[in-house]
N, C-alpha and C positions, 0 to 999 in steps of 0.2 A: 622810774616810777612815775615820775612825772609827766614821761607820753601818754602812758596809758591813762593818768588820770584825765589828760585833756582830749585824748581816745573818746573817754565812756563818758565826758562831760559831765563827772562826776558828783560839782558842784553847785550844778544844776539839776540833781535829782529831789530837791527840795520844792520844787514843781509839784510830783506827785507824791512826794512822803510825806509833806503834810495836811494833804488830803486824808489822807491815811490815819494820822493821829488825830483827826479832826473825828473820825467816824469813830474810831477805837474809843477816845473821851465820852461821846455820846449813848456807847453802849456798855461802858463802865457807868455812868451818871444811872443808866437804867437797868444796874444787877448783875450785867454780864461781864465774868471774868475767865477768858482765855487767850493768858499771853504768850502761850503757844504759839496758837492760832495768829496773833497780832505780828509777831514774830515774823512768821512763815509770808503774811499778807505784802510786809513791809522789803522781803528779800525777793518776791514775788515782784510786785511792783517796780521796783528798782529794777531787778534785771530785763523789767520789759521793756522800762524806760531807756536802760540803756543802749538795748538794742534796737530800739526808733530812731537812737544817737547813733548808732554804728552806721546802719543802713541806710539813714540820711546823707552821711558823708560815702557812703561806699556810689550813692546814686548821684550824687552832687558835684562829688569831688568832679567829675571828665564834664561837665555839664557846665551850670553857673557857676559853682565856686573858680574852676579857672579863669574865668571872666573876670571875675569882681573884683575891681580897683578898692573896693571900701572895704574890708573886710577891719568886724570891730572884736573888740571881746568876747560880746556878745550873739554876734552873728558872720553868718558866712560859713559856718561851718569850722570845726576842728582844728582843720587843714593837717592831720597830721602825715596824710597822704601824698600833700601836695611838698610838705617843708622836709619830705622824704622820709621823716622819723620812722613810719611804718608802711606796710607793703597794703594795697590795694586787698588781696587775700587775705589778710591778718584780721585786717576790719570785716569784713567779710566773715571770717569762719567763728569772730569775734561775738559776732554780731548771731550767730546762730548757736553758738553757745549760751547766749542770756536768753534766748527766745528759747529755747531748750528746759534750762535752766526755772525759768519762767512756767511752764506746760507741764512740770513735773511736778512741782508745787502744788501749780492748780488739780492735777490727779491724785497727787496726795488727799487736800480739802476735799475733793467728790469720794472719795473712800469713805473718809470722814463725817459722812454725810450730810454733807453740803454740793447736790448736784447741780442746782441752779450755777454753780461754778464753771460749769461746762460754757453756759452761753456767757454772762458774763466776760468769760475769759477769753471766748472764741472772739466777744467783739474789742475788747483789751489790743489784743493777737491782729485783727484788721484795721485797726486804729494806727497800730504800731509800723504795720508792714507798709500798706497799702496807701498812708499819707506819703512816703517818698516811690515806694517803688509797684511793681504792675503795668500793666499796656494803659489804665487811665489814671495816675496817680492824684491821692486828691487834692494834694498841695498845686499842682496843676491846673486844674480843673475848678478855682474857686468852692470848693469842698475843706482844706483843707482847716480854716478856721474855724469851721463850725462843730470837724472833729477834733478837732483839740479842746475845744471847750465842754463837751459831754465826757470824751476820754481822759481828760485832766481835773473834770469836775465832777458832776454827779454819777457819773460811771464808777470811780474810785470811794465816792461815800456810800455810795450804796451797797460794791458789790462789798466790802470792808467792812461793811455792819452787817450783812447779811453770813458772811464767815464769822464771825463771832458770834451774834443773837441767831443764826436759823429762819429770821425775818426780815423780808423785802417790805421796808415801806415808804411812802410819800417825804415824812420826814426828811429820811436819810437820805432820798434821794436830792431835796430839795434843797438838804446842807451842803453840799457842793456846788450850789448854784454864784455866791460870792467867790469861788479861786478861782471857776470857769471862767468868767469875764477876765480874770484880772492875769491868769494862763495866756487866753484867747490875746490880752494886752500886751502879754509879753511878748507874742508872737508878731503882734501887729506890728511893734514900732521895730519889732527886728528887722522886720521888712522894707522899713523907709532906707535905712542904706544898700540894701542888697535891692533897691528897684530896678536900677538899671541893668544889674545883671540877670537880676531872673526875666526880667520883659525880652531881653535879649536872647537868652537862654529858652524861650515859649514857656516860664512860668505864669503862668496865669494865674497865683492867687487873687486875693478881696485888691489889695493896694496895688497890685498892677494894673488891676482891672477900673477901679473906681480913679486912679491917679491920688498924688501925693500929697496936694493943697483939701481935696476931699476925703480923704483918708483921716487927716486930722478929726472930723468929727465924729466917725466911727473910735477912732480910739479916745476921745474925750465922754463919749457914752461908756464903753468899756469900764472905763478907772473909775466914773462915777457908781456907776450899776450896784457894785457891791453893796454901798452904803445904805442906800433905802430898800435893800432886800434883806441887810439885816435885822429893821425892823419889822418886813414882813415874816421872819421866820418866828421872831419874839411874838409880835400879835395875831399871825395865824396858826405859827406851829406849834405855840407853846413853850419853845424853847426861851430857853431861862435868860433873862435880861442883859446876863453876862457877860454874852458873846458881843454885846452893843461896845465892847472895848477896841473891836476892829474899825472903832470910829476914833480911835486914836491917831491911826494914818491915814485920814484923809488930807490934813499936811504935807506928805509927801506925795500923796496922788495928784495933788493937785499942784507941787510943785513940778512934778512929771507933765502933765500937763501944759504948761507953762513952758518950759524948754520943747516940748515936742513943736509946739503952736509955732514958736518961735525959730529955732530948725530943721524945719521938716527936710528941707532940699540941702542940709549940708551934712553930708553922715562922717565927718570930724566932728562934728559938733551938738549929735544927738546922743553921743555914747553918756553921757550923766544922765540922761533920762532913759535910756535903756537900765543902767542901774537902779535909778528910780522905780522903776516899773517892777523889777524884780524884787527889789525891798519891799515895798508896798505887799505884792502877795504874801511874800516870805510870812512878815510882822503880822499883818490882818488874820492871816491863818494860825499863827501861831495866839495871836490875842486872842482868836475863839475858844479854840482848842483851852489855853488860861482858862476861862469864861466857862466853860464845860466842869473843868478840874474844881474852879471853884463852887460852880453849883455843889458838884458832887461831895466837896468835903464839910460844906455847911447844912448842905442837908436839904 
């Protein structure tokens, strides 16, 4: 049980599931109750997620992952390919069962009458695919940071509030703008130890491209971003004071911080601050999400 848990990277689906309850809170807060639908959103997502986890390692494993002398916790891939646990087809067919799985769902919701579902999902589906594999993948191509931050961010609140309420709007979109950053973060500092091997490999993301002493400033805006956007969602969107609790961890953003700055060029010694980064989104989304619940039960 435990290959396949570190297969489908399981424990890192908290990425995009709470995104997920972030949007669900927001359209409970405002009358809408179907946790059917919430239900359906969250096994939906999930198994998309995890099929961007399959097909990453299915596309990486023959590539940079053999290379890569640093392989952490958190990055480098699964490896459960490589540590022989599972066959290169398994992840594979694995991997088009969640993306399946995924598509059936979203057919479901478009029945249901919820057809905006379709694109939505369709770009869900190219996010997921297309950031590892393709003739120009965009983890490659300096692309791929930027989908992960709409794909893990406001992609996710939007189309999640838009299956429950029947309403695309601004709001929703623009409550996913605090994980996107702090997503986009987690990707980023995964990248300081896998540099060598994807520069090696013709990865081309943001940090191979911009180098690793530069890098740091991009992910130091990152970890910050979240904080003064959750002020702007309180004084332009309206949304309720509440969610101003994800100023809780800026403590540990900025302890993350601090170890990245510190080392960027030694990947033994940035894996606490990869933890760091992950905790931050994790709490800050979950502090919202609070921050919602509690608007909603006081009224």
């Amino acid at each position: 049980m435990n290959t396949y848990i570190r297969a489908l990277r399981l424990p890192f689906l908290t990425g995009s599931l709470v995104p997920v309850l972030q949007a669900g809170a927001l359209a409970y807060l405002e009358g809408t109750e179907h946790l059917l639908h919430l239900i359906l959103v969250l096994i939906g997502v999930g198994a998309l997620h995890s099929a961007g986890n399959l097909i990453n390692d299915y596309i990486d494993t023959p590539r940079s992952d053999t290379i890569n002398p640093n392989p952490t916790p958190f990055s480098g891939g699964s490896r459960v390919i490589l540590d022989n646990l599972l066959t290169a087809r398994w992840v594979f067919w694995a991997a088009v069962i969640c993306f399946t799985l995924a598509a059936l769902i979203g057919l479901y919701l478009i029945w249901n009458g919820r057809p905006y579902v379709a694109l939505i999902g369709l770009l869900g589906l190219i996010a997921g695919l297309f950031y590892s594999a393709g003739p120009v993948p965009f983890m490659s191509r300096g692309l791929g940071e930027i989908t992960i931050f709409f794909a893990f961010g406001p992609l996710i609140t939007w189309g999640t509030y838009y299956v429950l309420t029947g309403r695309l709007t601004g709001p929703a979109f623009l409550l996913g703008f605090p994980l996107g950053f702090l997503i986009t973060a987690i990707i980023w500092v995964n990248e300081f130890p896998d540099y060598q091997a994807d520069k090696e490999a013709g990865k081309r993301n943001l940090v191979v491209r911009l180098g690793l002493a530069s890098s740091r400033w991009v992910y130091l805006l990152l970890m910050l971003s979240p904080f003064p956007f959750l002020v702007l969602l309180v004084a332009l969107q309206g949304m309720p004071a509440w969610i101003l609790l994800g100023w809780l961890t800026l403590p540990l953003a900025l302890k993350g911080i601090g170890l990245t700055w510190k080392e960027y060029n030694r990947p033994g010694k940035i894996v606490p601050a990869q933890a760091l980064t992950i905790q931050t989104h994790m709490i800050l989304g979950l502090l919202m999400v609070t921050g919602l619940l509690i608007q909603l039960f006081i009224g």
